[in-house]
C-alpha positions as CSV (number, residue, x, y, z in Angstrom):
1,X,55.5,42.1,8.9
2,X,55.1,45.2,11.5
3,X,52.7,43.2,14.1
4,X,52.7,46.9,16.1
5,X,54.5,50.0,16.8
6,X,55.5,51.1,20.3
7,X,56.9,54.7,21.5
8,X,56.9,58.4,21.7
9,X,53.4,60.1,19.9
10,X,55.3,62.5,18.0
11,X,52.0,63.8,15.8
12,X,48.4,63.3,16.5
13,X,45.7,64.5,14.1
14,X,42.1,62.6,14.3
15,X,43.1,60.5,10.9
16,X,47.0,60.0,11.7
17,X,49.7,59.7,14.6
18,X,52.9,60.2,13.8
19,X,55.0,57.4,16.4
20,X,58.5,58.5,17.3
21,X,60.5,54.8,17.5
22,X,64.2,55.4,18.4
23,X,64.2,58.4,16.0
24,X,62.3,57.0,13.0
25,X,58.8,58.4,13.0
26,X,56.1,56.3,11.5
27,X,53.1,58.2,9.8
28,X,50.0,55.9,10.7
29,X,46.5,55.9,9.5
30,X,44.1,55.7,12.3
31,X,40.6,55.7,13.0
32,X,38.5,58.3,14.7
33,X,37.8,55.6,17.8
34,X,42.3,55.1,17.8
35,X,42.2,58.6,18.1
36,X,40.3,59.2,21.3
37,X,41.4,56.2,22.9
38,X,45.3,57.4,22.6
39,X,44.6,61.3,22.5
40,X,46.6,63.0,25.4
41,X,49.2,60.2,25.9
42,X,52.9,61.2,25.8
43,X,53.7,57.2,24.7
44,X,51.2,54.4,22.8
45,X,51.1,51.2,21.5
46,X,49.4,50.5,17.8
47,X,48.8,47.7,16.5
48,X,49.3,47.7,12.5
49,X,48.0,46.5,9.7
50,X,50.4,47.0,6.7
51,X,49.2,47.7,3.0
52,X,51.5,47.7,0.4
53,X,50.7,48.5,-3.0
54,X,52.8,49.5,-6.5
55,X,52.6,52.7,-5.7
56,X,52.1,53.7,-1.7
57,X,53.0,51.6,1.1
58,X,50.3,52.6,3.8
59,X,50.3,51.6,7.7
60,X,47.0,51.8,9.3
61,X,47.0,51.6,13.5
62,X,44.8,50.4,15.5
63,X,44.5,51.1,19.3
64,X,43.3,47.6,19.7
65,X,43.4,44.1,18.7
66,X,39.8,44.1,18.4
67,X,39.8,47.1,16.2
68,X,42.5,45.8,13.7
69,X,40.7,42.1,13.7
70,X,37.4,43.9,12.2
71,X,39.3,46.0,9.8
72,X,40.7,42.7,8.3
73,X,37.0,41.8,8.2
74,X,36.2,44.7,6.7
75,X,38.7,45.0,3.4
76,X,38.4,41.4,2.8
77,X,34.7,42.2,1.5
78,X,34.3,43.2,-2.3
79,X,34.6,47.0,-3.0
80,X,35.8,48.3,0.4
81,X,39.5,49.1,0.4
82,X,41.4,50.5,3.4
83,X,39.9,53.7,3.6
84,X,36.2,53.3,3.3
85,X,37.0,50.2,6.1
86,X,38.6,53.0,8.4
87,X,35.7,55.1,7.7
88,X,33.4,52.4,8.9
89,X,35.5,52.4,11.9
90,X,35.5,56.2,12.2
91,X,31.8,56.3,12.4
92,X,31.2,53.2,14.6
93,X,32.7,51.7,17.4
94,X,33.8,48.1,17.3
95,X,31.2,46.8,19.3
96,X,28.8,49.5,17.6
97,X,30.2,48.0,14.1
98,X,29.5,44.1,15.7
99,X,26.2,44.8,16.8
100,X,25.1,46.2,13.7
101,X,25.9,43.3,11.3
102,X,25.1,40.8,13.8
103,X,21.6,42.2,13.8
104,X,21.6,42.7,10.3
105,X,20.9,46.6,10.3
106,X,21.9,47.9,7.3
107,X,19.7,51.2,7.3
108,X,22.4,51.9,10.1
109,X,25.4,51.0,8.6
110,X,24.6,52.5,5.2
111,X,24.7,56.2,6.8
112,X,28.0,55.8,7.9
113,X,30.0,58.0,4.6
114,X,30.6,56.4,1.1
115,X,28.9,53.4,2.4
116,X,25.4,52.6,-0.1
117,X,23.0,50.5,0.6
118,X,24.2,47.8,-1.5
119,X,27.6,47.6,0.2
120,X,26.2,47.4,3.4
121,X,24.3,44.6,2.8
122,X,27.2,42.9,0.9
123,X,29.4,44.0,4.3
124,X,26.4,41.7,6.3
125,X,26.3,38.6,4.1
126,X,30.1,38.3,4.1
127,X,30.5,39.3,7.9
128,X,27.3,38.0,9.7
129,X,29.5,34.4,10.8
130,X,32.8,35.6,10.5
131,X,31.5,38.4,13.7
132,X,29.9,35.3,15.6
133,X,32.2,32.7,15.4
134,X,35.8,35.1,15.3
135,X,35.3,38.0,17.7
136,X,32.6,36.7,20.2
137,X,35.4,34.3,21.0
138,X,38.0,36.7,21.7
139,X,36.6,38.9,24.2
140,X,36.6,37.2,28.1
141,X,34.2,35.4,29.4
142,X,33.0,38.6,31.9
143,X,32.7,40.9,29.4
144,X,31.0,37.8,27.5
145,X,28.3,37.6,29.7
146,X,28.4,41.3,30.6
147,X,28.1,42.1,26.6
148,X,25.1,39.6,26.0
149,X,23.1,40.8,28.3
150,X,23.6,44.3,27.5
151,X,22.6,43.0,23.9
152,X,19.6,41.4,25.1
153,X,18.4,45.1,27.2
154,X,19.6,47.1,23.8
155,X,17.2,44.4,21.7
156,X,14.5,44.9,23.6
157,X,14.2,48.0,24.2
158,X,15.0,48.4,20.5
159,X,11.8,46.7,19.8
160,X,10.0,48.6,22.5
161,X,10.8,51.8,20.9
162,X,10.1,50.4,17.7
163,X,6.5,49.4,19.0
164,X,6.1,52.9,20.3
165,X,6.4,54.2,16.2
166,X,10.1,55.3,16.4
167,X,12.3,54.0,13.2
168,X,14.9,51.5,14.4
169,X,18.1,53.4,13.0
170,X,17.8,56.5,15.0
171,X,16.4,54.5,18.1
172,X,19.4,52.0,18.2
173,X,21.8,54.3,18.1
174,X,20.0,56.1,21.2
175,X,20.1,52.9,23.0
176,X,23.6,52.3,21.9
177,X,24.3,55.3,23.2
178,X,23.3,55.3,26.8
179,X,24.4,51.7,27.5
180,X,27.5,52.9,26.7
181,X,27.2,55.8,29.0
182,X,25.3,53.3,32.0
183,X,25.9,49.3,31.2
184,X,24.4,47.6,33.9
185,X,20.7,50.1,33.0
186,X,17.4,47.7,33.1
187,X,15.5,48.2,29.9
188,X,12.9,50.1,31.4
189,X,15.6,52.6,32.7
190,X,17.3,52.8,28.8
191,X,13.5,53.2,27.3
192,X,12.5,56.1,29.3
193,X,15.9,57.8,28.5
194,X,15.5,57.3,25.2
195,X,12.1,58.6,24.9
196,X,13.4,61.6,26.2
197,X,16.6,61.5,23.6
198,X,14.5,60.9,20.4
């Protein structure tokens, strides 16, 4: 079992890296979020998650624990295979990803590529406790408290968007969006902004 590979980034394209390990190179599949995090690094660290099948034997990378941990999530629900999980991961970030099934959005998740609406609410049901009792746990308690409360500013002002007549998808993502750009932003401060995004 390869827990990760370490060394020289031989080959980066934004769905594989190519790692240079004492002269063996190792082709791995990454996500688009993997990609920016070790784009313009001479050496990096993945962390892997191996698939081996009759007829391939695949090695998907992850810049993160975090990452990996919800792509585990991910292919051990029904009808989403290693692929469509990176997908997922391509579109979202983690926390994006954890936010969305912990609030149950599914009109979100479903415009992420190959994903229908079907399979995102499967993805949901099968997800919604794993998220809250697995990876809430992992993270610090600083970024803990830091992430909650972020959470609670993106809800409401979510809901004060929604209020306004805006459709929830298109204004979560905007609030996603610039908490990610300014954390620590009251919810007044995030609500005019995203008026002036949507």
């Amino acid at each position: 079992m390869i827990e990760y590979i370490k060394g020289g980034l031989a080959e980066l394209s934004p769905a594989t890296a190519v790692i240079d390990c004492n002269g063996l190179g190792y082709a791995v599949n990454i996500s688009l979020n993997t990609y920016s995090a070790i784009q313009g690094k001479k050496e990096c660290k993945l962390y892997i998650y191996e698939a081996i099948r009759e007829d391939a034997y695949v090695l998907y990378g992850f810049a993160d624990k975090r990452e990996r941990e919800l792509f585990l999530l991910l292919i051990s629900v029904s009808g989403i295979g290693g692929n469509t999980a990176r997908m997922v991961l391509s579109a979202l970030s983690p926390s994006e990803l954890v936010n969305i099934i912990s609030t149950e959005n599914a009109t979100l998740l479903k415009t992420v590529k190959g994903i229908g609406l079907k399979t995102a609410q499967r993805i949901i049901v099968d997800l919604k406790d794993k998220i809250k009792t697995g990876l809430s746990m992992e993270s610090t308690g600083s970024t803990n408290v830091a992430s909650s409360a972020s959470t609670q500013v993106q809800e409401e002002a979510v809901a004060a968007l929604t209020m306004l007549g805006f459709a929830p998808a298109p204004s979560q993502k905007v609030v996603f969006s610039i908490l990610q750009e300014e954390p620590n932003a009251p919810v007044e401060q995030v609500i005019k902004l995203a008026l002036k995004r949507l």
